[in-house]
C-alpha positions in Angstrom: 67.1 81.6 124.8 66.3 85.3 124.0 66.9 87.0 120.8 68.7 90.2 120.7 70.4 92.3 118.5 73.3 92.0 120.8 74.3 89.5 123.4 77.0 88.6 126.3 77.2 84.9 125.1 76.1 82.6 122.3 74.5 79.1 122.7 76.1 76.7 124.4 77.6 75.3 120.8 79.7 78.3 120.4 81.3 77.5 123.8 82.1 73.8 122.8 83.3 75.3 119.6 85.9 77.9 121.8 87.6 74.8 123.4 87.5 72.3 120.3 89.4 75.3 118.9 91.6 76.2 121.3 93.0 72.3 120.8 94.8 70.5 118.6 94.3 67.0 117.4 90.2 67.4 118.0 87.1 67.7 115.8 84.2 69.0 116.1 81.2 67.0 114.4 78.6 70.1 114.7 75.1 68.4 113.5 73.7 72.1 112.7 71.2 74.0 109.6 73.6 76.0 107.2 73.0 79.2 109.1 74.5 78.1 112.0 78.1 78.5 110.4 78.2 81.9 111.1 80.6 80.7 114.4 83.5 80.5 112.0 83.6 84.1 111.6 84.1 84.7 115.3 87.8 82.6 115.2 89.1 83.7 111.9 87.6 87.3 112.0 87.8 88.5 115.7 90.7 86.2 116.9 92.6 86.6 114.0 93.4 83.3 113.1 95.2 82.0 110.3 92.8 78.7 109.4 90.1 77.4 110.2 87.9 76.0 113.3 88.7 72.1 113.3 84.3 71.9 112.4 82.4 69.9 110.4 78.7 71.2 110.0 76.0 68.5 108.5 74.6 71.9 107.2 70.8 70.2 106.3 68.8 72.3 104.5 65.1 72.8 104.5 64.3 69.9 101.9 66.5 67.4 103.8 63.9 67.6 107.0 61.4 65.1 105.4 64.5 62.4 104.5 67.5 61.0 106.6 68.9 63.8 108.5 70.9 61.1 110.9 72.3 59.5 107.7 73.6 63.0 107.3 75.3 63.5 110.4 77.0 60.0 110.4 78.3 61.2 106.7 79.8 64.3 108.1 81.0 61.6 111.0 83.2 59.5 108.6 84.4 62.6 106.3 86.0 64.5 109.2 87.6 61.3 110.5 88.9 60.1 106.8 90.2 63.9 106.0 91.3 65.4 109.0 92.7 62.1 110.8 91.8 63.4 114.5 93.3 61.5 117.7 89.3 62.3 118.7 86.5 64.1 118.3 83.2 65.3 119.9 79.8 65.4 119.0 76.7 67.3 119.3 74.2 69.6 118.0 73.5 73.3 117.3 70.0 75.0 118.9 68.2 74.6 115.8 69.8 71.0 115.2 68.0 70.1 118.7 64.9 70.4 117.7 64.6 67.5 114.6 65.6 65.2 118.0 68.7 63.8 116.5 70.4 61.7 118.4 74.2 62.9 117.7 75.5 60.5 120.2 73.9 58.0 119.7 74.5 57.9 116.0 78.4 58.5 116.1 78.4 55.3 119.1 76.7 52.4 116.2 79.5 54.0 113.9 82.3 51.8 115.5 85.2 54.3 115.1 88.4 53.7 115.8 89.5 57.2 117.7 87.4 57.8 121.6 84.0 60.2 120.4 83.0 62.0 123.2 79.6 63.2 123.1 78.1 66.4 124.0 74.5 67.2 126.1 74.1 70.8 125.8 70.7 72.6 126.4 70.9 75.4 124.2 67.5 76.8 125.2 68.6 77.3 129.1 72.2 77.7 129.2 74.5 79.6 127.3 78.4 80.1 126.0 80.6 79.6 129.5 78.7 76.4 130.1 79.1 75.1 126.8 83.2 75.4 127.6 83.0 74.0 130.7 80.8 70.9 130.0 82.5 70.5 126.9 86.5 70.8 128.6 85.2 68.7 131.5 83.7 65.3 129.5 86.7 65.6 127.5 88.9 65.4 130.5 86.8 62.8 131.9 87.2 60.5 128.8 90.9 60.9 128.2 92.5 62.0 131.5 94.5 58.5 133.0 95.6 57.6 136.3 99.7 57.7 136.4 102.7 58.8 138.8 103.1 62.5 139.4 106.2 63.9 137.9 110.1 64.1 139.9 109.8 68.0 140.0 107.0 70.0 141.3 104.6 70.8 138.2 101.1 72.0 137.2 98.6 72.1 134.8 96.8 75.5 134.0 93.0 75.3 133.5 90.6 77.0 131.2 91.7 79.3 128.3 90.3 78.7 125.1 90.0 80.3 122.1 88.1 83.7 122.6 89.2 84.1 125.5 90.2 87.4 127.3 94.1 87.6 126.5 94.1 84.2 127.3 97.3 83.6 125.0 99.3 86.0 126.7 98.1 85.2 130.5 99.7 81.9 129.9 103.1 82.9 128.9 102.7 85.1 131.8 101.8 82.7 134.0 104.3 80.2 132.8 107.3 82.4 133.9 105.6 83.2 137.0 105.3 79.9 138.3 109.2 79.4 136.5 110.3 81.7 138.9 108.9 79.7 141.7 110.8 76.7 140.6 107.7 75.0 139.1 107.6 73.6 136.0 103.8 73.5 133.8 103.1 70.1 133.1 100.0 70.5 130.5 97.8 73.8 129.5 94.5 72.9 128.8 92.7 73.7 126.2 94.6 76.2 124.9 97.1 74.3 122.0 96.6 70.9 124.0 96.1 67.3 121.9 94.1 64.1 123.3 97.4 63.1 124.3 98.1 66.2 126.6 94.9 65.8 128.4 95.8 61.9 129.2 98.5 63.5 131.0 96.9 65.9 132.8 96.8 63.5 136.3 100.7 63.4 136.4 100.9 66.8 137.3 101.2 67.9 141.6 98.2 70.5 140.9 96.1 72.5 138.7 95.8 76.3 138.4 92.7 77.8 137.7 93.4 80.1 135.4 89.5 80.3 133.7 86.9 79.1 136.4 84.3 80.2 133.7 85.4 77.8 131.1 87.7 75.1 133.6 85.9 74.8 137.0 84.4 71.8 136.6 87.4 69.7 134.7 89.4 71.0 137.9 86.9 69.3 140.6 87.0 66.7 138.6 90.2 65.8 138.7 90.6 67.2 142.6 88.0 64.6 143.4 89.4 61.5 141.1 92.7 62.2 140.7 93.5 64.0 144.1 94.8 67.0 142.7 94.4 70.5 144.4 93.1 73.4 142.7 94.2 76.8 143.3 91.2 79.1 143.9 93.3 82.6 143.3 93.0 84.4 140.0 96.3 86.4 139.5 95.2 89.3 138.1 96.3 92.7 139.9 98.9 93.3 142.0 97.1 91.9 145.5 95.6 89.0 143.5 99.0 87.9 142.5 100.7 88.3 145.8 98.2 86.1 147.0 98.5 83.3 144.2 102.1 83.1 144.9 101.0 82.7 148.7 98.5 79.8 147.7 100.7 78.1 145.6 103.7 77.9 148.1 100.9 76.8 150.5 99.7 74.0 148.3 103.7 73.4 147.3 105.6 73.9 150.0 107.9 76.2 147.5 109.6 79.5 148.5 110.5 80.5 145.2 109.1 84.3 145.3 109.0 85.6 141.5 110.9 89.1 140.8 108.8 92.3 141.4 111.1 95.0 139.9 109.4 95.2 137.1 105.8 96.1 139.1 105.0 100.0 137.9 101.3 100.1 139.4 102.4 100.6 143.5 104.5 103.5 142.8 102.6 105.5 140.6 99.5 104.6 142.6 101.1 106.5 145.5 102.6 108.9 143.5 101.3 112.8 143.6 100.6 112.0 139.7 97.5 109.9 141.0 96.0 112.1 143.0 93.9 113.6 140.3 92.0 109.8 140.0 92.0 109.2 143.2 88.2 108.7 143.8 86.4 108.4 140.3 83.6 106.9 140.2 83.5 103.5 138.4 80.9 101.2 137.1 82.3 97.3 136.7 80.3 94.9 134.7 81.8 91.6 132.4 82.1 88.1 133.3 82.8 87.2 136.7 86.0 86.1 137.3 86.9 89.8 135.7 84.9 91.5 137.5 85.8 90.5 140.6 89.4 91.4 140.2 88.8 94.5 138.6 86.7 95.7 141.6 89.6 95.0 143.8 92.0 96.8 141.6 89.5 99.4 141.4 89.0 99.8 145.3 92.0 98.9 147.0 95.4 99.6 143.9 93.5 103.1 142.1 92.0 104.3 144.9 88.5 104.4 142.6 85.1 104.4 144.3 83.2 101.5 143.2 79.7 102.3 142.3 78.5 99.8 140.7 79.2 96.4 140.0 77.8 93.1 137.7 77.9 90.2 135.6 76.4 88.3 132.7 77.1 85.2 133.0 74.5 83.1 135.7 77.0 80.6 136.9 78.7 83.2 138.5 75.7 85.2 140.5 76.3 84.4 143.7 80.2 85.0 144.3 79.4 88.4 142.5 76.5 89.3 145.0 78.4 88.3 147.6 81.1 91.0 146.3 78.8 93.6 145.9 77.2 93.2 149.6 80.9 93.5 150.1 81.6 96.9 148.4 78.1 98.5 149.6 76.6 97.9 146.1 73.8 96.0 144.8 74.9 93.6 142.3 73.6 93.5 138.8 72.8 89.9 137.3 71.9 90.7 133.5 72.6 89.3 130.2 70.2 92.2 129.2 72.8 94.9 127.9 69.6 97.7 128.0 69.5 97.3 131.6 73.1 97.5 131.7 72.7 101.3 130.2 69.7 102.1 132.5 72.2 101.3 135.1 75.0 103.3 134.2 72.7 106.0 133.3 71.2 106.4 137.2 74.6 105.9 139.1 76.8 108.4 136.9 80.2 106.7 137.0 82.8 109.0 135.9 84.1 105.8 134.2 83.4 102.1 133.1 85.1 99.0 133.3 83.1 96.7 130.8 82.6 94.6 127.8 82.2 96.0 124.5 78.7 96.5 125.1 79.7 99.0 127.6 82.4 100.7 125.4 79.5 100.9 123.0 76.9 102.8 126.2 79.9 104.7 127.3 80.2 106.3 124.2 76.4 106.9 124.2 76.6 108.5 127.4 80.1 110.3 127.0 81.9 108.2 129.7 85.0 106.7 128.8 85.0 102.8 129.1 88.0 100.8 129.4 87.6 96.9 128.4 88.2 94.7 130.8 86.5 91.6 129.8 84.8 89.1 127.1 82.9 89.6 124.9 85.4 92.0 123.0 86.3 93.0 119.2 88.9 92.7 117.1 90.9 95.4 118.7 90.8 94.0 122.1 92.8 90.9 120.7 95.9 92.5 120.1 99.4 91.7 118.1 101.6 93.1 120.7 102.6 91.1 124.7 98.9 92.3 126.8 98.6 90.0 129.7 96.3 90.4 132.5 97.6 88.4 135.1 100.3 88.6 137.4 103.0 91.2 137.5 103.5 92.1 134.0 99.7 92.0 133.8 99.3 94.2 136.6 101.0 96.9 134.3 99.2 96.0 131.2 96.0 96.7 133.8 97.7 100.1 135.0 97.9 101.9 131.5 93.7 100.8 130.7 92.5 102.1 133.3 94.3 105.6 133.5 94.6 106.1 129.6 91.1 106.8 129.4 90.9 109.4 132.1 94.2 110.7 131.1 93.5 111.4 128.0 90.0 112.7 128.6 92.3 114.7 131.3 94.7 116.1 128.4 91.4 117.2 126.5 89.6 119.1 129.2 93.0 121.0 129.9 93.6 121.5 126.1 90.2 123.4 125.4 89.9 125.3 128.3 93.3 126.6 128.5 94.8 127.3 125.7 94.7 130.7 125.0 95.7 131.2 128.9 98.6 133.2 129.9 100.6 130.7 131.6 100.5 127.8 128.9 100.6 131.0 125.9 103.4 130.8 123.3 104.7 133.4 124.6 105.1 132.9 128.2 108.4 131.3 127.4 110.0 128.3 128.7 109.4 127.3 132.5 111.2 124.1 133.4 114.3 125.5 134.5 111.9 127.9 136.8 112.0 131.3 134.9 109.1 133.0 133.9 108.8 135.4 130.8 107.0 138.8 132.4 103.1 138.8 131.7 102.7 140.7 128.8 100.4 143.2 128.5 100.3 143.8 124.9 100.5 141.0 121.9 103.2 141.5 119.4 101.1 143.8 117.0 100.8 145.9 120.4 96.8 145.1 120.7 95.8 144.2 124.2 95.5 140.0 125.4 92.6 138.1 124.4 89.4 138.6 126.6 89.7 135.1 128.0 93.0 135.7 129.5 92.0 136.6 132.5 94.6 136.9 135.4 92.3 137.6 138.8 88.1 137.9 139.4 87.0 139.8 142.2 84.4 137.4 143.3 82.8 139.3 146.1 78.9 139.0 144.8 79.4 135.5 143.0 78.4 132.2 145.2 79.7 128.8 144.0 76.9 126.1 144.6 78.2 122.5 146.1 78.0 120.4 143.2 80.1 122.7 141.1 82.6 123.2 143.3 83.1 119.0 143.4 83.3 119.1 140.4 86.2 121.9 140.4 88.4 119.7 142.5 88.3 117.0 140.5 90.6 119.6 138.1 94.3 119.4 139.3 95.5 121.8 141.8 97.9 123.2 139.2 95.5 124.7 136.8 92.2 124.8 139.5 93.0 128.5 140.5 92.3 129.4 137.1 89.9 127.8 136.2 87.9 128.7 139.3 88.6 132.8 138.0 88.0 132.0 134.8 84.6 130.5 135.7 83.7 134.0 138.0 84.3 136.0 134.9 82.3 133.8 132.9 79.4 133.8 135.7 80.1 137.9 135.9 80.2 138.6 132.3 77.0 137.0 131.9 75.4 138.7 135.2 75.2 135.3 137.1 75.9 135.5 141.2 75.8 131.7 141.3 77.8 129.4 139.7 76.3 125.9 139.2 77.4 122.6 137.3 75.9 123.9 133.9 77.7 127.3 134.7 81.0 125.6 135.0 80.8 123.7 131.7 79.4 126.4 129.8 82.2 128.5 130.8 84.8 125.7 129.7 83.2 125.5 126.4 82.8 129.6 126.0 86.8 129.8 126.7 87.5 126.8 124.7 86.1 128.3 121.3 
């Protein structure tokens, strides 16, 4: 465990915490110090919730170290049961807890409850927040789930969102009609609003999607290898992604249901001569995995974006992401280390980032817009309004995060440096139904045009240098003509015969003053 004043993932607790959360019916018997509370905040504060997590802290103190700190924890047992009434719960202990050498399992076992305690091994000093879901998901699937007859209709469960997860509320309902509109039916989503009850019927179901492998790979071998269910491998987010779901599920199926596409607004636009001025950027990918991964392909082969860079935080996922990266001509980054994250971004020069909020927090350090694609995220990233990621409705949501940035960056850089021009002046009168006032030559007091209205350069003794002119191109064709004269005046006034990078932005902030 590393100390830091920010970090990708908390201790293992906080991810046994997300999916005690994201349930209903379960507690939590969290044998932890006072100080390790502080997880509360992350549910009511950042996900916005309206009550609190189903927890019970022993909360010792320092002076109760040299007494009974197992009586404690079997108190905190009994009160949770008596108050809350739970149809079970699970126990464990916090990084700080671990160290007295409690035994939480143990102790809650001699108790003789009368609801199934399922107990929690979590190393909190080599593994982190992801793992803690997953263990956590998968021993309470492996306590409750129950052999039983598959259901008359074709039905699934969906795997893996939690609390704190990435949009996971709205990816389900998205999924849900998805899969409607291939005529199957979702048998159980787990553990996102699922009881002790739900996940006993988790084996009825034909298959599982994996909606989460983060937080719900392991519950889905599990019950692959127990309770012969399949697992679909396919995360639908994007527009390819989800076109192969569908695919693997009619595989898996044998359904030929194919869901509505009407409503899809990333193909068209992505071919669209609006596009062209994105086509290319340079972007920088980092977040968990599973995120990544579809972002890069989004990126790549639905933007037209070069991929410069691409990596991940959380371990477990290393290897799919590397092979990825080999891939996309890249070297991978494996980092939970959010400075080497910068240094990163800082020596490949993305023109944008697709990241975490760490990265929105860099990219504003650097000037590079960020778009957040991926946990962890703040408050504003869990928003009120339908956001999916996944499938075609997703796909949109997707759409309008990546281009906003650069739009709007777009709308800025046009803004400053041409406002005072000729062609976008007040005066130049209205030009959607093709007419053109005449060019004045005289403002209304009869004074002549500003000095940065400049109609034509000769350029016959100015030389533009390479990386300049790249970076002229990457201006739409509409307005590059004058920017490229307004430049050579700039470069002429100021008795320069070569125009480089610097030249080009000085003269864009000179005719933007």
């Amino acid at each position: 465990m590393k100390l830091t004043v920010w970090t990708y993932e908390g201790p293992p607790h906080v991810g046994a915490m997300r999916v005690a959360t994201a349930m209903k019916g379960l507690h939590y018997v969290l044998h932890a110090p006072q100080g390790d509370t502080y997880a509360d905040l992350l549910f009511t504060m950042i996900e916005r919730r309206n009550h609190r997590p189903p927890v019970s802290y022993t909360t010792f103190q320092a002076r109760d170290l040299g007494a009974d700190t197992a009586t404690l924890f079997k108190a905190s047992c009994q009160d949770a049961v008596d108050r809350f009434s739970p149809e079970a719960i699970i126990v464990g202990a916090s990084c700080t807890a671990e160290l007295i050498q409690d035994d939480p399992a143990g102790l809650a076992e001699t108790m003789g409850l009368s609801i199934p305690v399922i107990p929690l091994e979590l190393p909190s000093y080599s593994r982190k927040e992801n793992f803690g879901a997953d263990e956590t998901f998968y021993q309470i699937v492996k306590r409750l789930a129950k052999p039983q007859e598959r259901t008359v209709r074709v039905t699934c469960n969906i795997l893996g969102p939690t609390a704190l997860g990435f949009r996971a509320r709205d990816d389900v309902e998205e999924l849900t009609g998805l899969l409607s509109e291939m005529g199957i039916d979702v048998n159980v989503v787990a553990p996102l609003n699922a009881t002790p009850t739900d996940i006993a019927r988790l084996p009825a179901a034909h298959f599982n999607v994996l909606l989460s492998p983060e937080t719900g790979e392991a519950a889905a071998r599990f019950l692959e290898k127990n309770h012969d269910q399949p697992y679909t491998k396919i995360v639908p987010i994007g527009v390819g992604a989800t076109r192969d779901f569908i695919d693997e599920v009619a595989k898996i199926t044998g359904v030929t249901g194919r869901p509505d596409e009407s409503r899809l607004r990333m193909p068209w636009w992505s071919r669209s001569v609006d596009s062209t001025y994105l086509t290319g950027k340079r972007v920088f990918i980092f977040g968990d995995g599973t995120h990544v991964a579809a972002h890069a392909r989004i990126a790549r082969d639905e933007m037209g974006f070069e991929v410069v860079g691409i990596g991940c935080y959380n371990r477990e996922m290393a290897r799919p992401i590397r092979a990825l990266a080999k891939e996309y001509g890249v070297d991978a980054l494996i980092t939970d280390d959010y400075l080497e994250v910068e240094e990163a971004i800082e020596k490949l020069s993305p023109e944008m980032i697709l990241g975490t909020q760490m990265e929105r927090h860099i990219g504003k350090r650097l000037g590079i817009p960020c778009a957040v694609i991926s946990a962890p995220v703040h408050v504003q990233d869990f928003p009120a309004r339908y956001s999916p990621q996944v499938g075609f409705e997703g796909a949109n949501v997707i759409f309008d995060t990546l281009i906003h940035p650069l739009v709007m960056g777009l709308e800025e850089h046009l803004l400053t440096m041409f406002r005072d021009d000729f062609e976008f002046h007040d005066a130049a009168g209205p030009s959607h139904h093709g007419g053109h006032s005449p060019l004045p030559s005289e403002d209304a007091s009869g004074g002549s045009l500003p000095g940065n209205m400049i109609e034509e350069v000769a350029p016959d003794n100015v030389i533009w240098l390479s990386d300049a002119e790249r970076e002229l191109k990457k201006i739409p064709f509409f307005v590059r003509g004058k920017a490229r004269r307004n430049t050579e005046a700039f470069a002429m006034e100021k008795g320069l015969n070569e125009i480089s990078l610097d030249t080009l932005y000085e003269a864009k902030a000179h005719y933007a003053r």
